[in-house]
N, C-alpha and C positions, 0 to 999 in steps of 0.2 A: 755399500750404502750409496744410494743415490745423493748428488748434491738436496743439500736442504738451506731451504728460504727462510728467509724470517716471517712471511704470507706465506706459506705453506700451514695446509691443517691434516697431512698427511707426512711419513715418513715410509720409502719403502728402498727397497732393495733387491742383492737375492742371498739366497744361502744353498746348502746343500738341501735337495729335496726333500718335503714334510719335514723339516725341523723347525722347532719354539726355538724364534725370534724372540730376545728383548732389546728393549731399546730404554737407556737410561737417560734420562731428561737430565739438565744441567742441576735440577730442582731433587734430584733424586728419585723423582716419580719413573718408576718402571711402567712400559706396556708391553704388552706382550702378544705376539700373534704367529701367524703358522705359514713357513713356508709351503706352496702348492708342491704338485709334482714335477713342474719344473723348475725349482727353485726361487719361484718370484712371491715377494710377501709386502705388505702393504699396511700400517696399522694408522687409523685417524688418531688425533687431539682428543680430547676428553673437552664436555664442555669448558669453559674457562681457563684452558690450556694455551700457552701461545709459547710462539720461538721466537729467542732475541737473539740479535746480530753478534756473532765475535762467540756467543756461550759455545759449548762442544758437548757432544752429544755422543754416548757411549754406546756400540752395536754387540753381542753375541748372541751366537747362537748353539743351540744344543741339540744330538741326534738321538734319535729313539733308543739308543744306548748309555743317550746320555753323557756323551762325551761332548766339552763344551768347546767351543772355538776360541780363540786367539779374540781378545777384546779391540772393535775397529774406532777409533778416534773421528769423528765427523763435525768440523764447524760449521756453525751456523753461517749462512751468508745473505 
């Protein structure tokens, strides 16, 4: 997971290639998006969405197997 701002309206990172990214918001609000072919993934805010300072922000991801990753811990800064 790349560092995240609290002026960020993007989250991105990478994972292993074409796999469904989620990203759990401190809020419990899931998003969800798709790694490319080389692993890089990128999901925006939702209107009325914002990141505050200090919360942490939950990363996995899943491969077309379906086998999920190891959960990544990311604070907001």
């Amino acid at each position: 997971v790349n560092e995240i701002k609290s002026t960020n309206q993007a989250i991105g990172g990478s994972a292993e290639p074409n796999s469904n990214v989620f990203v759990v918001l401190a809020n419990g609000k899931i998003l969800e998006t798709k790694a490319d072919a080389e692993g890089n993934w990128n999901v925006e805010l939702l209107d009325g969405q914002s990141l505050i300072g200090n919360e942490t922000v939950k990363v996995y991801a899943k491969d077309l197997a379906e086998n999920q990753s190891d959960t990544v811990e990311s604070e907001i800064v």
